[in-house]
C-alpha positions as CSV (number, residue, x, y, z in Angstrom):
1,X,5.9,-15.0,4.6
2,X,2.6,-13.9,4.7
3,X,0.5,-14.1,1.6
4,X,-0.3,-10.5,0.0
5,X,-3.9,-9.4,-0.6
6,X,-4.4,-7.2,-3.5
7,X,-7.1,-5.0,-3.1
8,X,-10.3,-4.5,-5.6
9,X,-11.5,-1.0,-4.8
10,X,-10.9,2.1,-2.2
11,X,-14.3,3.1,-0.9
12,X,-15.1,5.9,1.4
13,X,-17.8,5.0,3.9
14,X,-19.5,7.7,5.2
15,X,-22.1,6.2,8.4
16,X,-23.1,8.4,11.4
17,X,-24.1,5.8,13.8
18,X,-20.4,4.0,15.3
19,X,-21.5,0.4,15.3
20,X,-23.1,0.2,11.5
21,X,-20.1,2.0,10.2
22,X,-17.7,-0.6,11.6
23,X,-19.9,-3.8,11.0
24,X,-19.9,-2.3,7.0
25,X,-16.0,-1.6,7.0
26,X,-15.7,-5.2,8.6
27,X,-17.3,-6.8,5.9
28,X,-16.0,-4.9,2.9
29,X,-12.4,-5.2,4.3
30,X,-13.2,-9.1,4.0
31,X,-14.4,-8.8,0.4
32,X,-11.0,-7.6,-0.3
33,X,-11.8,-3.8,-0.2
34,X,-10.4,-0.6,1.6
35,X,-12.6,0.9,3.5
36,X,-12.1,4.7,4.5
37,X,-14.6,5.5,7.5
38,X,-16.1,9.0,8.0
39,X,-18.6,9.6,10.3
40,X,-19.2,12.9,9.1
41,X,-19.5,14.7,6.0
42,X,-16.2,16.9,6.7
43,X,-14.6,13.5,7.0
44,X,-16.4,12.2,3.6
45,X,-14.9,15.1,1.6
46,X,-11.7,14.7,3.2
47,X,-11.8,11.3,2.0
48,X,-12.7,11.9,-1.6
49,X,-10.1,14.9,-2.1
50,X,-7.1,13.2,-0.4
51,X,-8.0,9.8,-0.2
52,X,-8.3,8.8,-4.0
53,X,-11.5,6.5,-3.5
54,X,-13.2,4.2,-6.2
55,X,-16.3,4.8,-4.4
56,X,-18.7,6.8,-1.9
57,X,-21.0,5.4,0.3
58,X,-22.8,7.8,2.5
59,X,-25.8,8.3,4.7
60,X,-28.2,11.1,4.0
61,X,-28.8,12.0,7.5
62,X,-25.4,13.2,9.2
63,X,-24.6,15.3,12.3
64,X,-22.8,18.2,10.2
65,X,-24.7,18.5,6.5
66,X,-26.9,16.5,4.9
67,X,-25.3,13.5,2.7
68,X,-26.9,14.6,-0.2
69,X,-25.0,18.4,-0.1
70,X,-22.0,15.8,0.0
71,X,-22.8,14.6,-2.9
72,X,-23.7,17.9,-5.0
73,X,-20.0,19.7,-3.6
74,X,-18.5,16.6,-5.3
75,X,-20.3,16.6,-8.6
76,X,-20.2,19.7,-8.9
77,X,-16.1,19.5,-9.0
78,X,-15.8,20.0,-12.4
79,X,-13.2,22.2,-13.3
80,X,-10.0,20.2,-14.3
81,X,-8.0,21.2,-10.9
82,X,-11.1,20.3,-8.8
83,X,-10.1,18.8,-5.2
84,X,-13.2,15.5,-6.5
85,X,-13.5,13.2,-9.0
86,X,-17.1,14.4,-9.9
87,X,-17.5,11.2,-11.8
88,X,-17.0,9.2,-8.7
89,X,-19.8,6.2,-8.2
90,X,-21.8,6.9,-5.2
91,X,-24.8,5.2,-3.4
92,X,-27.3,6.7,-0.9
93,X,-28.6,4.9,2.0
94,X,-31.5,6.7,4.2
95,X,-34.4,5.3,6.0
96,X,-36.8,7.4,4.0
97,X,-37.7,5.3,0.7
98,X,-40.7,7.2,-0.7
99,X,-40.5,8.0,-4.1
100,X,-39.9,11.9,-3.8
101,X,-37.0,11.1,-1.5
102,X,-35.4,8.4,-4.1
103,X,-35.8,10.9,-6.7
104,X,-34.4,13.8,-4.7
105,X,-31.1,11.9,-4.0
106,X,-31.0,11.1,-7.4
107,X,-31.3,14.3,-8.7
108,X,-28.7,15.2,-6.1
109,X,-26.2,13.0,-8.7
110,X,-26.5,10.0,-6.4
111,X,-25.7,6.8,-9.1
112,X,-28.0,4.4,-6.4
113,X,-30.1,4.7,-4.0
114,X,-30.8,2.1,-0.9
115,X,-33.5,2.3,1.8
116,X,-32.2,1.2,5.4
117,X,-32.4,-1.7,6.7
118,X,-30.7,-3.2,3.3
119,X,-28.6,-6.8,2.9
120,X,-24.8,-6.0,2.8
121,X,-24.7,-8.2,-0.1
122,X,-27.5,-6.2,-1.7
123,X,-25.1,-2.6,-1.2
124,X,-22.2,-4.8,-2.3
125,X,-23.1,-5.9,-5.5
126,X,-24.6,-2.4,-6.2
127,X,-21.5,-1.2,-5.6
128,X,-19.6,-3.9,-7.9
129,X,-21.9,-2.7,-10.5
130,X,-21.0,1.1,-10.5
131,X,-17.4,0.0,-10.4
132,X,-17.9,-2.2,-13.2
133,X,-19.4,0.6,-15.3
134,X,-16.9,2.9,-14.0
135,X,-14.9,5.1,-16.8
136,X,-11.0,4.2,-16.7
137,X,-10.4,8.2,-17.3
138,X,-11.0,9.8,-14.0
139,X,-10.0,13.4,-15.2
140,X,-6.0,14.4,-16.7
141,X,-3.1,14.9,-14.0
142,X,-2.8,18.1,-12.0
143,X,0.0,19.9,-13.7
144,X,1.8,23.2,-11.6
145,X,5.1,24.0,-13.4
146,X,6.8,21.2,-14.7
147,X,5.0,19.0,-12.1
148,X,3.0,16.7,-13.1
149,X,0.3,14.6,-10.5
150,X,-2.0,12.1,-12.0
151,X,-4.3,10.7,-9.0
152,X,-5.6,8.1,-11.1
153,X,-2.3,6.2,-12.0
154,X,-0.6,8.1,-9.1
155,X,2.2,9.1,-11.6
156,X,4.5,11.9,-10.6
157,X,6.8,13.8,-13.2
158,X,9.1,16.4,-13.0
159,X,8.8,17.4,-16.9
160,X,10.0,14.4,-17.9
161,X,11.2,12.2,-15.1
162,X,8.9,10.2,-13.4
163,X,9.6,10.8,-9.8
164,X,8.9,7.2,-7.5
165,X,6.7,8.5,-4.2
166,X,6.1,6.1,-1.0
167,X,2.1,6.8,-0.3
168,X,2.2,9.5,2.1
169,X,4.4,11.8,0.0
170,X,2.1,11.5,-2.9
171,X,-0.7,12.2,-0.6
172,X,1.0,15.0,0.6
173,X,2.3,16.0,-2.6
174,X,-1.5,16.0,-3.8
175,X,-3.0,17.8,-0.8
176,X,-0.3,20.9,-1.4
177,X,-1.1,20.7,-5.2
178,X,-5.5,21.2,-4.6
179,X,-4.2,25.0,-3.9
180,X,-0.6,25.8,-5.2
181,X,1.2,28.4,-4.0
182,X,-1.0,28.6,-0.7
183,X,0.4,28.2,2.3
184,X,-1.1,25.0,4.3
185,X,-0.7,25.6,7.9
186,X,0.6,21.6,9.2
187,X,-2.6,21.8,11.2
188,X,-4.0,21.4,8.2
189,X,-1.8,19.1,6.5
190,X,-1.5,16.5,9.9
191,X,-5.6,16.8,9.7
192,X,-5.9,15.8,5.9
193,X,-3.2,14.1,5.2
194,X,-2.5,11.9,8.5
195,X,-6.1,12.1,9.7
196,X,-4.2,13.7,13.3
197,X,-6.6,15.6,15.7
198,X,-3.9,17.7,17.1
199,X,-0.4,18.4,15.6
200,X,1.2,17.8,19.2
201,X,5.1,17.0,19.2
202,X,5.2,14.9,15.8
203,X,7.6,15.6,12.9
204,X,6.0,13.1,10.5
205,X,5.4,16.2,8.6
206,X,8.6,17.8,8.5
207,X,10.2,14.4,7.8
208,X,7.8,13.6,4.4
209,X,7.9,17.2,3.5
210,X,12.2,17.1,3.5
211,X,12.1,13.6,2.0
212,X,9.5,15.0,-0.6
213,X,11.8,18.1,-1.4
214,X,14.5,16.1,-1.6
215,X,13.1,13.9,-4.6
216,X,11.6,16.0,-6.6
217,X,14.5,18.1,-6.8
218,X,17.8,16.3,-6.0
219,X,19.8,19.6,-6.3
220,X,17.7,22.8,-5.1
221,X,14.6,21.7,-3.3
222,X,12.8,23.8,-5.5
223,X,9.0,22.7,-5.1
224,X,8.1,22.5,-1.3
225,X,8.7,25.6,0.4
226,X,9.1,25.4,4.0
227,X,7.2,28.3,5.5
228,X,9.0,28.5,8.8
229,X,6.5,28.3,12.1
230,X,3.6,28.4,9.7
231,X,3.7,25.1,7.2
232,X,4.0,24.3,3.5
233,X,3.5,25.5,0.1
234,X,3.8,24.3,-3.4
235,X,5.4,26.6,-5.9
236,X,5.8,25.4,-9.9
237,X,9.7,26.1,-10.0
């Protein structure tokens, strides 16, 4: 059997540039950490709303926005149904190191700022150190109805049963409860949720979303309303 590998932390990495996103995943995925890559910052936020990271790492400069609005849309998350943790640890990495632009990503509610080219054991005990600091409460569960969703413990309760989810249910679970009572195409959902470009032919969706039904209500399949040709929506009961 092989041996299991606990890991330390969940950290979104957000790099434009292919081979420096990979070599950095590479490494921190050998330092026992879970790297999610984004090349973008629609795939950053994607990461940190669905994706229930420890930490951000992201470039300034990026093809779509700059890394610093990344970082303002998630502190600014502060309302207690936010889709971000807005005290999530982040560092900045950008080739431009005077002292405006260190201050500027600061300001931006960046917790570190490092000027490329940096050591990756330089960024990784940086990171360490914002983890260490890092509050245990990262904001109270998401309650619609009787449901409760705690993203921190990953808890799930149906007033008072705790309700046992494999990952994907709870991450699509979470992705219907950001909005309840909309109507999330499974475009949308396959994107988020499953990272999928295209839906195509696939029923992973249709087969999480029955099985998800199905346990949080044994009886009426109450909570995940299957929005026939369209997708799914959360109601509270």
């Amino acid at each position: 059997m092989l041996p299991t590998i606990d890991r330390l932390a969940t950290i979104v990495v957000c790099e434009d540039d292919p081979a420096t996103r990979e070599l950095l995943c590479g490494n921190l995925e050998a330092d026992r950490y879970d790297p999610l890559a984004a090349g973008t910052a629609e795939e950053a936020l994607r990461h940190c709303r669905y994706g229930t990271p420890d930490a951000l790492i992201v470039d300034i400069v990026l093809p779509d926005a700059s890394g610093l609005d990344v970082i303002r849309e998630i502190r600014a998350a502060t309302d207690a149904a936010a889709p971000f943790d807005p005290e999530l640890p982040i560092v900045a990495l950008s080739g431009r190191g005077s002292d405006g632009d260190r201050v500027r990503g600061l300001r931006a509610g960046a917790d570190d700022y490092l000027v490329k080219p940096y050591f990756y054991d330089e960024l990784l005990e940086r990171v360490r150190k914002l983890l260490s600091r890092r509050s245990s409460h990262r904001g109270g569960p998401v309650r619609v109805g009787v449901l409760s969703i705690d993203p921190a413990t990953r808890e799930v309760r149906v007033g008072e049963r705790e309700v046992e989810l494999a990952n994907k249910e709870f991450e699509l679970l979470r992705a219907l409860a950001a909005e309840p009572e909309r109507v999330f195409t499974k475009e949308e959902l396959l994107r988020d949720v499953w990272g999928f470009e295209t839906a195509g032919r696939t029923r992973t969706l249709d087969s999480h979303a029955s099985r998800l039904r199905r346990k949080l209500d044994p009886d009426r399949g109450t909570y995940v309303v299957n929005c026939w040709g369209v997708g799914y929506r959360l109601v509270g009961g």
